[in-house]
C-alpha positions in Angstrom: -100.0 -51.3 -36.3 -99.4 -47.9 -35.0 -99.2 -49.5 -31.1 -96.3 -51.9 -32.5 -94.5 -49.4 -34.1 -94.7 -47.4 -30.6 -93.7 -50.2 -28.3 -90.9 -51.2 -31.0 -89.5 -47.4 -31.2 -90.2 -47.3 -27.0 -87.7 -50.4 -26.8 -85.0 -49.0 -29.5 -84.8 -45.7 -27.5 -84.4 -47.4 -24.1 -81.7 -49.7 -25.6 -79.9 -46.9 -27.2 -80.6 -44.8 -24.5 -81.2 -46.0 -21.1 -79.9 -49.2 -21.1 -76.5 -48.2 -20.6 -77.5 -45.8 -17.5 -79.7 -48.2 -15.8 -76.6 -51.1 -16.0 -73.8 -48.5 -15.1 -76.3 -47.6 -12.2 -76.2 -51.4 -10.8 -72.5 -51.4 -11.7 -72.0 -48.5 -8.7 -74.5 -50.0 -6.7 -72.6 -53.5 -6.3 -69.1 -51.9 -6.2 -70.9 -49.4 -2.8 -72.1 -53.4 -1.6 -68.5 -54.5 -2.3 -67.2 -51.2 -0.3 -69.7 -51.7 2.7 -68.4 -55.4 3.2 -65.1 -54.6 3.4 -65.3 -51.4 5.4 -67.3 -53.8 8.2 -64.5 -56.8 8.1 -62.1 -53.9 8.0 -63.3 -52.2 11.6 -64.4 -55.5 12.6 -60.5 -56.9 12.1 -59.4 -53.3 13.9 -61.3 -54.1 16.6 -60.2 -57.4 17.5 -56.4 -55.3 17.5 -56.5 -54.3 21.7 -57.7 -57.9 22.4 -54.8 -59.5 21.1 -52.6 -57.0 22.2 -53.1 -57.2 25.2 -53.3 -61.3 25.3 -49.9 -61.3 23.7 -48.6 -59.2 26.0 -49.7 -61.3 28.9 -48.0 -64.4 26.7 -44.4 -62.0 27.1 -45.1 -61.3 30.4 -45.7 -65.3 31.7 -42.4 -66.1 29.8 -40.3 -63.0 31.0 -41.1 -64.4 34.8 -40.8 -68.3 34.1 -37.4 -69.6 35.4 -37.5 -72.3 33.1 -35.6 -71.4 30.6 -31.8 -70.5 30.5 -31.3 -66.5 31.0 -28.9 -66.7 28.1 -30.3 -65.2 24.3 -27.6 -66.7 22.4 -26.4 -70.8 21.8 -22.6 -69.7 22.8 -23.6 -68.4 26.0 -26.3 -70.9 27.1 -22.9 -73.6 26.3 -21.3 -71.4 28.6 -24.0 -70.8 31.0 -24.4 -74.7 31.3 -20.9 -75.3 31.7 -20.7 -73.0 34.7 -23.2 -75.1 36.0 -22.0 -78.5 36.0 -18.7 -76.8 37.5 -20.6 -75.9 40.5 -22.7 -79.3 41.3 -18.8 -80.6 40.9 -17.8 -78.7 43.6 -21.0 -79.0 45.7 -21.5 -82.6 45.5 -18.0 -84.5 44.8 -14.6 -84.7 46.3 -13.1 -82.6 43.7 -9.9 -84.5 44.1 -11.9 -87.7 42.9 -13.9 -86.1 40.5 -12.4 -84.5 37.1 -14.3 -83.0 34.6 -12.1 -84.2 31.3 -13.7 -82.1 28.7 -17.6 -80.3 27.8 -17.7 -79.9 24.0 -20.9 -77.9 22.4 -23.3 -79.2 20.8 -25.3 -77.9 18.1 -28.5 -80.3 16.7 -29.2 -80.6 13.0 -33.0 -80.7 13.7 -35.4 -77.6 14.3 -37.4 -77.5 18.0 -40.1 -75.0 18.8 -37.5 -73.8 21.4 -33.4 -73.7 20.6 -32.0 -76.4 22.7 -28.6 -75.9 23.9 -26.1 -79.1 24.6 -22.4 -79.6 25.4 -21.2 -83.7 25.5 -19.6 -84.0 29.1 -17.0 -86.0 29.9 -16.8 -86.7 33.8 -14.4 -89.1 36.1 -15.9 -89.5 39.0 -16.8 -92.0 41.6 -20.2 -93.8 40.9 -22.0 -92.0 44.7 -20.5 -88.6 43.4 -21.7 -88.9 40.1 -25.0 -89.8 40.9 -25.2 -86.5 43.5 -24.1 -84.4 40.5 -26.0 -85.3 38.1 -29.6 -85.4 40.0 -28.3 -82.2 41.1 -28.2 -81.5 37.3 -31.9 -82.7 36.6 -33.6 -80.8 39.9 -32.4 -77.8 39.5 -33.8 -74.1 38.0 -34.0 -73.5 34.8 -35.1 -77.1 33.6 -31.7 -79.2 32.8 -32.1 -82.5 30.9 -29.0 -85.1 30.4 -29.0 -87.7 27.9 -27.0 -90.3 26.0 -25.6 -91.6 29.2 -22.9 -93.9 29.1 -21.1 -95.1 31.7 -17.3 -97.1 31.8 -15.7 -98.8 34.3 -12.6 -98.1 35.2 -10.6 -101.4 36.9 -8.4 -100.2 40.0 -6.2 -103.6 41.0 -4.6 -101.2 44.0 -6.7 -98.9 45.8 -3.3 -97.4 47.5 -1.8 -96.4 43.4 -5.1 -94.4 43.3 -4.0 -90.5 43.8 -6.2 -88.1 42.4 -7.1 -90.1 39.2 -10.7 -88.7 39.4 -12.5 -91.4 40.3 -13.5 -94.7 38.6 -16.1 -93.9 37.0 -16.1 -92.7 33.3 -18.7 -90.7 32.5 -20.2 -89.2 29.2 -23.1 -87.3 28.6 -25.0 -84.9 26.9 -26.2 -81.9 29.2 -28.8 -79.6 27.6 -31.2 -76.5 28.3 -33.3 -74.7 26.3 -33.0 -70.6 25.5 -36.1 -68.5 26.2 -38.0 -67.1 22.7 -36.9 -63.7 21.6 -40.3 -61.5 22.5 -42.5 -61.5 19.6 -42.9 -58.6 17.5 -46.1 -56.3 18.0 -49.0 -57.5 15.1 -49.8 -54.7 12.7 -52.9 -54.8 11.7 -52.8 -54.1 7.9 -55.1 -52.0 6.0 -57.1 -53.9 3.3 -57.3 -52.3 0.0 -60.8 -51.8 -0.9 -61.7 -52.2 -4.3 -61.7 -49.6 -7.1 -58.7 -47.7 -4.9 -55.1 -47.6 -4.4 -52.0 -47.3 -2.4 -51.4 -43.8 -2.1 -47.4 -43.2 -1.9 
C-alpha cells in the first residue's frame, strides 16, 4: 500500500513539477534543430552566390559581343536604325533612278517574344533584278534582318520610252524586322532567410 502511495505521489510531483521542464526542454531542442537546418541551406544558398555570378556575367558578356542583334535599346530607334538600312542596300544595289522607296511605316506587334522585335512595312518600286539584290542584301547582312509578308505587284508598262524615273515596275511591300538586344540583367541578391523564432530588425 505504502509502495503505491509512493509511486502515485512520485508521478503527481513529476506532473506538477517536471513535466513542464522536461517538454519546454524538447521545445528548445527542436526550435536549435529548426535553427541548424536553416543556417546550413542558408550558407549553402550563399555559397552557390559567386557561381552564378560569375556565369551570369559570362551570359552579359556573350551578348554584349554578339552582332546579332540591333545596337539600338529602344523600338523608335531600331525603326530608325532599320530604315537607314534599307536606304543604303537602295543605293548599293539598285539604280536609284528606277528604284523608289514609297513609304517604311513602324510597326509595333500585339504579341510578347522573348526578344522585342522591331518592324517597319516597306513599300519599294523597283525593278524585279534590283529588288531581289536589295532585299538578299537585307537577309545576309549583320545584325540578323528578317523580311516577311511579301507581296509583290506588277506594274504593266505598254511603252518602255514613257518610262522616266517611275521607280521601276515592280511594286513591292514588306515587312522588314530585327530584334533589340536584352537590357543586362540585374545582379541576383541573395536574400536572407528569416530563421524562426527571430525578426527583421529595422
Amino acid at each position: 500500500m505504502a509502495v503505491g502511495l509512493l509511486i502515485v505521489t512520485l508521478g503527481l510531483v513529476y506532473f506538477l513539477c517536471l513535466h513542464w521542464f522536461v517538454r519546454g526542454h524538447l521545445e528548445v531542442a527542436s526550435q536549435m534543430n529548426e535553427l541548424q537546418e536553416s543556417e546550413l541551406r542558408f550558407r549553402q544558398e550563399v555559397g552557390k552566390r559567386p557561381a552564378l555570378e560569375t556565369r551570369l556575367k559570362e551570359v552579359e558578356d556573350f551578348k554584349a559581343r554578339n552582332t546579332y542583334f540591333l545596337p539600338d535599346e529602344t523600338f523608335d530607334l531600331g525603326a530608325a536604325s532599320l530604315s537607314t538600312k534599307l536606304k543604303a542596300a537602295v543605293t548599293a544595289h539598285a539604280d536609284t533612278a528606277r528604284c523608289t522607296i514609297i513609304s517604311t511605316q513602324p510597326q509595333k506587334l500585339g504579341t510578347k517574344e522573348l526578344y522585342e522585335r522591331v518592324s517597319i512595312q516597306v513599300r519599294l518600286k523597283c525593278d524585279l533584278d534590283d529588288l531581289v539584290k536589295i532585299m538578299y542584301s537585307l537577309e545576309n547582312m549583320t545584325p540578323f534582318l528578317f523580311i516577311d509578308e511579301l507581296n509583290l505587284y506588277q506594274q504593266p508598262v505598254l511603252d518602255a520610252s514613257l518610262v522616266v524615273g517611275n521607280g521601276g515596275n515592280m511594286d513591292a511591300r514588306f515587312d522588314l524586322s530585327g530584334y533589340i538586344r536584352p537590357a543586362p540583367a540585374a545582379t541576383a541578391v541573395v536574400a536572407t532567410p528569416l530563421l524562426p523564432g527571430t525578426r527583421n530588425r529595422q
